[in-house]
N, C-alpha and C positions, 0 to 999 in steps of 0.2 A: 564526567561526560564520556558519552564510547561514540566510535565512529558510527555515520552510519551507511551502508554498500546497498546502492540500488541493484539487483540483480538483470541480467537479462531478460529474462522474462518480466520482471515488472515496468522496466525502460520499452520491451513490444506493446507494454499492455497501455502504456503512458502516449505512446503513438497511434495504439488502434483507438481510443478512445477521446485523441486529440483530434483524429482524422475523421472519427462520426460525428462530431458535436461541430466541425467545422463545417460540414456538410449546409447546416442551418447558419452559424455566427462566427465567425471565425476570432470574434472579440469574445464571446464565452467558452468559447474551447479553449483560450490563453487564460482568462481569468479561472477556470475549473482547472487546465490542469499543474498554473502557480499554487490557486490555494494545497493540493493535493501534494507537491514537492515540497512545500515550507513546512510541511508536518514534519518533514527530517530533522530541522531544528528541535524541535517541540521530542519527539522521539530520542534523540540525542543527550537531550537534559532531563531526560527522566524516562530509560528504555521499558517499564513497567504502569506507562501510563493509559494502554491500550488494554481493552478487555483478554481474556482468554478468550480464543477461537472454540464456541462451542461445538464444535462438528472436530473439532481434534483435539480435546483434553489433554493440551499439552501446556502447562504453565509457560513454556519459552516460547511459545505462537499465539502472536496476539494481534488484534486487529483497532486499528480507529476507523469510525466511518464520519465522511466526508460529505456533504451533499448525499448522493446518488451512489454511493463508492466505498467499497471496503477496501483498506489498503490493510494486508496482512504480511506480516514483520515474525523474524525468529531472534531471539536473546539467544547468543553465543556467548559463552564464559571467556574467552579471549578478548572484552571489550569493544566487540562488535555489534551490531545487530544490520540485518539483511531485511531487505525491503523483498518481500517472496513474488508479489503479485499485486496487484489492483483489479478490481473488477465493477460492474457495474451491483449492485446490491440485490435485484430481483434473480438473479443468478445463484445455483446452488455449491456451494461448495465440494469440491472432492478431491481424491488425496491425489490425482491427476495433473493439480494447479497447481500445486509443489512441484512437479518432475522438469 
């Protein structure tokens, strides 16, 4: 089992996306963004369960999608893995979302 490290930028992105959805229900914004955290578990007991991130051919960045939501993860050799980012899925990827 490896740890696994929300980053800052995906704990803003867990906020800006709790704060939109609250705008209409504030009981779907708590259910979207528990199911969206509990994937930590899930990640944790099996860090290679997430596709490769096609837009970054990189075997150690991988994504699950959620709902509406790519949550993308980097495998660190130190038994880690990093939670990079979350985003809404009609959104395009760039190497900008990592910095």
């Amino acid at each position: 089992m490896v740890k696994v490290v929300w980053t800052d930028r995906a704990l803003r992105d867990l906020k800006e996306i709790s704060d939109f959805i609250s705008n209409d229900s504030f009981h779907y914004a708590g259910l979207t963004i528990t199911k969206i955290v509990n994937l930590d578990i899930v990640i944790a007991k099996n860090p290679k369960i997430g596709r490769i991130v096609p837009e970054m051919y990189d075997k150690n960045i991988r994504e699950i999608i959620k709902g509406n939501y790519r949550i993308i993860y980097q495998i660190r050799k130190n038994s880690f893995v990093y939670i990079l980012t979350v985003f809404h899925s009609y959104r395009l990827l760039t190497k900008e979302d990592f910095k």
